[in-house]
N, C-alpha and C positions, 0 to 999 in steps of 0.2 A: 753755494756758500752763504754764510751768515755773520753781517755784522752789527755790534751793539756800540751806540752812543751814550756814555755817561756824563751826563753833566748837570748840576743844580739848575739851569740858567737853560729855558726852555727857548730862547730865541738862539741860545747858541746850539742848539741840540735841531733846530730848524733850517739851520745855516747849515750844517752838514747835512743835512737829507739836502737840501735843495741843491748844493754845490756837484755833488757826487752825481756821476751817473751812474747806478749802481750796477743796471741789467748790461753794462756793456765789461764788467768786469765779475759777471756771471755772479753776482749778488744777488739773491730772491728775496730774501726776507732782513728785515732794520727794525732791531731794534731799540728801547730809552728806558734809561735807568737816572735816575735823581740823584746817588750817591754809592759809594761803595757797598754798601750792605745788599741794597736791591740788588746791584749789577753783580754779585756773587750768585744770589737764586738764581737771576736770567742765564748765566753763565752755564750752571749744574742742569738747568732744564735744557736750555737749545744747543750749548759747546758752539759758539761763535768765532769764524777764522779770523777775523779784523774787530780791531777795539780802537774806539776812540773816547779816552776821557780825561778829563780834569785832574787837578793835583788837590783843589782845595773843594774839598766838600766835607757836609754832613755824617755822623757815624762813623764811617771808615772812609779817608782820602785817599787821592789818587796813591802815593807811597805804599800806604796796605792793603790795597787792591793790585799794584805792579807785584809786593812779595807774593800775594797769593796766587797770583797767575803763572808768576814764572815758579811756584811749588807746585803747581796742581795743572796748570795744561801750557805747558812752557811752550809750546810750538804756536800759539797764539798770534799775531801780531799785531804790537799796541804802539796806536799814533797818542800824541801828549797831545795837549790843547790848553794853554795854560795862559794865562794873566803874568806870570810873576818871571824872572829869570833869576830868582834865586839858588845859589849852591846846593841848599835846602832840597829844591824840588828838581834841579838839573843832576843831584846824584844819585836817585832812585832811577831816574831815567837809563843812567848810564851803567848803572848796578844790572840791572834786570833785563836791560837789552833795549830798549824801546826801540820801531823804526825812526821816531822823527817826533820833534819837540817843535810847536807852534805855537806864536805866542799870536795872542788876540790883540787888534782884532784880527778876527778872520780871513784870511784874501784866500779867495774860490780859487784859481790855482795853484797855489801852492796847499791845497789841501786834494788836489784832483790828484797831484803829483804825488803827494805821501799816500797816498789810497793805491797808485799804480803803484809802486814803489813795493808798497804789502803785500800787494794782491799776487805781486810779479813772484815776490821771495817768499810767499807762502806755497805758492804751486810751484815753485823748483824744487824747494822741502819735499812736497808730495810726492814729487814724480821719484824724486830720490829717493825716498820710502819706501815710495810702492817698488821699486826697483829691487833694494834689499828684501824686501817684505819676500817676492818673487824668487828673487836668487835662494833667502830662505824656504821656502817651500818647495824648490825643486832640488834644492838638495834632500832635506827631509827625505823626498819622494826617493830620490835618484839614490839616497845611502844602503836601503833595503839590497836594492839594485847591486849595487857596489859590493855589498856582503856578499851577494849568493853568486855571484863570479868570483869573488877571492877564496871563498870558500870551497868552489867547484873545483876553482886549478887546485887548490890544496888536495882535495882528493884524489882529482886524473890524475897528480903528481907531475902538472904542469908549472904548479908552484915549490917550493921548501917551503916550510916551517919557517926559515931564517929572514925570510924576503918580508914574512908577514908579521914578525915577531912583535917589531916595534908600533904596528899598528893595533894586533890584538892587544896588547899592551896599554896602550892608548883608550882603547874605545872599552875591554873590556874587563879588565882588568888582568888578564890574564901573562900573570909573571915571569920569569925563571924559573918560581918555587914548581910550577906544575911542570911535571917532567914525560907522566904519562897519561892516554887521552883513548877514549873508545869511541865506536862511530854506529850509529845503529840509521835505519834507512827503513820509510814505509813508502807505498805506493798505494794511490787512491782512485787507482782506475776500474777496481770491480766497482765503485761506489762516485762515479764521477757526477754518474745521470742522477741518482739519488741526491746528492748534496747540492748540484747544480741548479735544479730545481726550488732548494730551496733559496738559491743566491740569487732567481730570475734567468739563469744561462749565463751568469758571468765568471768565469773560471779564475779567472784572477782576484776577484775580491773571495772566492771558496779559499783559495792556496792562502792568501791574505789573513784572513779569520784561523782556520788551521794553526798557519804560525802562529797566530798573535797566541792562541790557545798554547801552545807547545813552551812559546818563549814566557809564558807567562810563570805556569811549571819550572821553567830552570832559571829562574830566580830569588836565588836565596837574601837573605838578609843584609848579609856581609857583598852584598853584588852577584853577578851571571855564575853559575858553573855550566855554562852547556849554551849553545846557542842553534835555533832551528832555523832553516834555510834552504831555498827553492834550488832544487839542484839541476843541473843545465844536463846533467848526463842520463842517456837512454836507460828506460825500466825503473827510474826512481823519481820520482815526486815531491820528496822531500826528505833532507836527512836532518842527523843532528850530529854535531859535534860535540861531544861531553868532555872535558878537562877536569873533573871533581875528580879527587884520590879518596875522598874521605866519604860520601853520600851514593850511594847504589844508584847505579843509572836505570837497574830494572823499576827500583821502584818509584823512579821518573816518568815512566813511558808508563806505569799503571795508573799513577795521578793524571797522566796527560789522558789515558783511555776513557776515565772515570769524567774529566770534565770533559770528553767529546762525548759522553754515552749521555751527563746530564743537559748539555747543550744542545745535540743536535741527534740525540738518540742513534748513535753509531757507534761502533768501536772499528780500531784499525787494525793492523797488524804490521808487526815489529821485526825487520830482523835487523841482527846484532851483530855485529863482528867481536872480533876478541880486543883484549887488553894491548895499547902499543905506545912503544915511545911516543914522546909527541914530534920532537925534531926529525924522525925517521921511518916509522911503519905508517902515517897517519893512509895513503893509497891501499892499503892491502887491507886496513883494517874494513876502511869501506868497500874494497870487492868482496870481502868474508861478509860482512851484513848485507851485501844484494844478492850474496849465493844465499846466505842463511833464508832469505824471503821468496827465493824461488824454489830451493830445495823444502820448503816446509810441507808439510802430510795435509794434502787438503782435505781428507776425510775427519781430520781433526778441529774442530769447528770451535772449540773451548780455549783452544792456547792461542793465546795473541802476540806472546813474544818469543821467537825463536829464533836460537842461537846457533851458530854457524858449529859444523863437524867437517870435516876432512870428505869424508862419504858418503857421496847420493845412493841410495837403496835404485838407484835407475836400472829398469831390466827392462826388453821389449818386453817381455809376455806380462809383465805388471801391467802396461797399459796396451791390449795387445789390438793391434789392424790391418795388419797385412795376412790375417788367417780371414779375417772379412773381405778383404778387399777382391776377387770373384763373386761370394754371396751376395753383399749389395749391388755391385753390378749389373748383374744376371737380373737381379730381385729389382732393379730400375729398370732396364730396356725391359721386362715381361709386360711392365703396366698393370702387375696386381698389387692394388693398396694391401691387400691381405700378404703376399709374399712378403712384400718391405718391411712393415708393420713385425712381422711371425722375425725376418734376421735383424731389426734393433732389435727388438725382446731380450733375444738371444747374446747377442753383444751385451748387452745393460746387465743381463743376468750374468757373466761372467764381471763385469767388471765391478759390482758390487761384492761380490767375494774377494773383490782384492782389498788389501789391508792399508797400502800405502800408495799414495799419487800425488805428487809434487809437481808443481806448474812448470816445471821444463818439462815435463814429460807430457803435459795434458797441450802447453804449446805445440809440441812435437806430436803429440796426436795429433791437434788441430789442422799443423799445416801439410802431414801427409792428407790426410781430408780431401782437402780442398785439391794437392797434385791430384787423387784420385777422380775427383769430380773434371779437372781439367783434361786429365788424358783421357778420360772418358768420350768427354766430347772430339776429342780428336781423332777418338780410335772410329767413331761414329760418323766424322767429319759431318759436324753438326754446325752451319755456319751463322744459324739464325738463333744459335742461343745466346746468352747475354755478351753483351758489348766491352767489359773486363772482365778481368780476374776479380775484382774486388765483390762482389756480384755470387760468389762461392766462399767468402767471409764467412767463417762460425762466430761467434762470440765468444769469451767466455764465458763460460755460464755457471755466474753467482745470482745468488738471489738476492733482496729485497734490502739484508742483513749485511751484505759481502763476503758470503761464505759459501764455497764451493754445493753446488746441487746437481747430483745424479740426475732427479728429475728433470731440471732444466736442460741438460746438459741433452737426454736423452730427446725430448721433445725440439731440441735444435736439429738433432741429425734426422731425427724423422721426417721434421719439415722440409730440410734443404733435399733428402733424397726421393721425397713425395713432390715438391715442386718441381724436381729435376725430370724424372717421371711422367710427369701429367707434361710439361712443355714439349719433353721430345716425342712422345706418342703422336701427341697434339701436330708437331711439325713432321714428322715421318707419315699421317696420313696426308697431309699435304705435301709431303713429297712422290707418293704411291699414288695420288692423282695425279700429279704434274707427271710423272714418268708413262703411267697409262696414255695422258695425252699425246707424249711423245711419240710412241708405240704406232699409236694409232696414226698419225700424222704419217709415221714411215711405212708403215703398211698399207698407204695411199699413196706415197707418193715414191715408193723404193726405185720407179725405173727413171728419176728424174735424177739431175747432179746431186745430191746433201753431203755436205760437211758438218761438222763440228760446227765451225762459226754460225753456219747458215739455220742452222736449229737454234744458236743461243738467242743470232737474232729475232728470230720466230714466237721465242719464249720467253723475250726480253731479261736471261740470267745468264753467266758467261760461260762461257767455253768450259773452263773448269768444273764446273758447278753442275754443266749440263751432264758431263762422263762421271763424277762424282756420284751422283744423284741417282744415276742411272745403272750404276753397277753398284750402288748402295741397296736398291729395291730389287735388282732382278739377279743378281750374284752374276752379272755377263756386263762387258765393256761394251759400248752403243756400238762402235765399229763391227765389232762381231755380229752382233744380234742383225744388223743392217744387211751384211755379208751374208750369213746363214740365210736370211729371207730373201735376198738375191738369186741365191744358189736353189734353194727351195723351188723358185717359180722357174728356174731354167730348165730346171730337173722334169718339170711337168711340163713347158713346151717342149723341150727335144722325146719327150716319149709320148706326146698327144700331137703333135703336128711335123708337118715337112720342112718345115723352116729352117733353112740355115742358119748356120752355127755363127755366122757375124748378126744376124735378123734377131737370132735368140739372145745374143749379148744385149745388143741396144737393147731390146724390148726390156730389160731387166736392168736397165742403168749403166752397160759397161758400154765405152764409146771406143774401145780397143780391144781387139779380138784375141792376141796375144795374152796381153793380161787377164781377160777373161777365165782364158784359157788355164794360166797360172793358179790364179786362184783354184778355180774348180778341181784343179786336181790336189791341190792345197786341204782344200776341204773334205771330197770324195774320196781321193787317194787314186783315182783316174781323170784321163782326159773326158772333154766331154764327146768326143768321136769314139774314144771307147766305151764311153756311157751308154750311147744310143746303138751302136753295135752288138752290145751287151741285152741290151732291149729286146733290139730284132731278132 
């Protein structure tokens, strides 16, 4: 804080500094003006929160120094210091507010007290201020707010019209006279990264500027006809609500293209719903503008506003993949970049000769894709490739502009089904040594107990993983192959030595003659006493 001492009379302009303690009422800087005139310039340079001056001075007295303060920074607060108790100079006091009228001489506290007095009721003032000041600002902040949820229920048709009438009304001007209202809806997510970029990564001040761009366009002269607004509902970024009967809303959203092409070297794209009551279709108009922007021909890269029809041109063979879906397949587990490579081509080449492809249909490409990629891995029981689904994400693939590209598009699926490719090759040779390993481990140790578990332990991967794995590389379940190698070396003791046929089980891992028995003829289609019968 800063306060100024006015007075002719240099011993009384001394007796305030010395009385006051200034730094305990967070006063830094004091300071002395001779008469009103000076203490005007002091005032316009520093804005002083406490004054103390005279009534009777030089040039301009304390009276035309009270009217000019309380015109020009009336939150000031002015102690009097005066000689006189005249009506004279006690009704300019009482006119303009003063805290506190003293009369000389001087007594130190009662001048400490009208300083606390000041100091007290100037920083209540503040806090109050800044309070308002605050509550202002967050409204400001919070009404934007306020709008794109009123606006949002008006089109899920969580709102009427009638709930919101008298507010539109209020804030926008928007009467009774306007009866009917169109809704048009863009989305900026081929162009998020691009714009974002330029915002630093902040997606809110992008949506922010956007608007401000949009709403600046739908204000005409006479006030708003259209107001733009962050919409809360999935696949739209932002709509607009238009209420003009008289001014083309297309050639609103051209004006808005033209100042986002010269501002920020972009254009968007538009879809529109149709013409509708305002009190009644205002829901439908906005699903007809979010169908008109997904139903739009992305091969059409020139039209930016388009307008809702009844019927999507959608056909599988327009965008076609389940006639691929074998060819990449096959062309992934082979592991030749050249196969994969030779069926995109082939895909790309067909789907350049199609004429129309609208983004539910290129979604709808996308997210068969990706089931194919997922059941792929399953049909493979592949457990070591990526750790979600999200991990099989295409993008859309626009370019640079926000406008649909083959190219890119093409170079997405080759990448995800060449990295898909190169991982499982990568991990099936390391599953065809670990099952080798296995192999070998059994045909070392087949006349000992092995289970299932007793190998996972061995191989530190589980149970599942270990029979999986193992009938994944040798087309035979471990139990089998264990069994057949069992039987193998029985077959060659009972016909190379005398040994009985309980001697031959153990020797071969069965600790039951019976069961032995079982099997063998399971496998041979005879016992093994007929086996060796059969021999001799």
């Amino acid at each position: 804080m800063k306060a100024l001492i006015v007075d002719d009379e240099k011993h009384v302009r001394e007796a305030i500094r010395y009385f006051v303690p200034w730094n305990e009422y967070g006063i830094e800087s004091v300071f002395e003006a001779m008469n009103g005139q000076e203490a005007v310039n002091l005032i316009l340079a520093e804005r002083p929160e406490i004054i103390f001056t005279d009534m009777r001075m030089p040039l301009m007295d304390g009276a035309q120094l009270l009217e000019w303060i309380h015109r020009h920074i009336p939150c000031t607060k002015v102690i009097i210091i005066s000689g006189y108790q005249d009506y004279k100079y006690l009704q300019p006091a009482i006119v303009y507010g003063s805290m506190d009228y003293l009369l000389k001489p001087l007594n130190g506290n009662k001048i400490v007290e009208a300083t606390e007095r000041a100091v007290r009721k100037w920083q209540q003032e503040k806090e109050e201020s800044d309070r308002a000041l605050h509550r202002n600002i967050q409204i400001n902040e919070l009404q934007p707010l306020y709008w794109d949820r009123m606006f949002t229920d008006l089109m899920s048709g969580y709102r009427r019209y009638e709930e919101l009438a008298a507010a539109l009304s209020d804030h926008f001007g928007l009467t009774s006279g306007f009866t009917r209202c169109q809704v048009a809806v863009l989305s900026l997510e081929m162009m998020d990264q691009r714009l974002l970029t330029r915002f630093s990564g902040d997606a809110s001040l992008m949506y922010y500027a956007i608007m401000n761009i949009c709403n600046d366009v739908l204000v005409g002269r006479n006030g708003s006809y259209g107001y733009a607004f962050r919409c809360g509902i999935e696949g739209v970024n932002i709509a607009i609500f238009y209420w003009n009967e008289v001014k083309d809303i297309e050639g609103a959203l051209r004006s808005i293209n033209q100042s986002m092409l010269e501002t920020y070297q972009i254009q968007v794209h538009f879809g529109l719903g149709e013409v509708c009551l305002i009190a009644e279709d205002v829901p439908r108009s906005f699903h007809q503008a979010k169908i008109a922007l997904q139903q739009r021909n992305l091969f059409c890269s020139d039209e930016w506003i388009h307008m809702y029809h009844d019927s999507d041109q959608f056909s599988e063979e327009s965008c076609p993949f389940l006639r691929f879906y074998e060819p990449f397949k096959f062309a992934v587990l082979s592991g030749q970049r050249d196969r994969i490579l030779e069926w995109v081509d082939r895909w790309a080449d067909l789907m350049e000769q199609q004429l129309y492809l609208s983004q539910i249909q290129l979604e709808k490409w996308q997210k068969n894709f990706k089931a194919a990629l997922l059941n792929w891995k399953a049909e493979i029981g592949w457990d070591k490739c990526s750790d979600s689904a999200e991990t099989f994400d295409v993008d859309l693939p626009f370019d640079t502009n926000g406008n649909f590209s083959l190219a890119v598009w093409k170079e997405q699926v080759a990448a995800k089904l060449l990295a898909f490719s190169e991982e499982y090759n990568s991990m099936h040779d390391q599953d065809s040594r670990l099952v080798q390993d296995i192999k070998r481990y059994i045909d070392q140790n087949y006349h000992k107990e092995i289970t299932l578990q007793h190998i996972a332990d061995c191989f530190f991967i589980s149970r599942e993983n270990v029979s999986r794995k193992f009938k994944q590389v040798t087309n035979e379940n471990l139990i089998d192959y264990l069994t057949r190698l069992r039987i193998d070396k029985a077959k060659m003791l009972l016909a190379d030595s005398d040994l009985r046929i309980t001697q031959v089980a153990e020797l071969v891992g069965f600790q039951d003659e019976k069961y032995f028995s079982r099997v063998f003829k399971k496998v041979t289609g005879q016992t093994s006493r007929e086996f060796r019968k059969q021999l001799n």
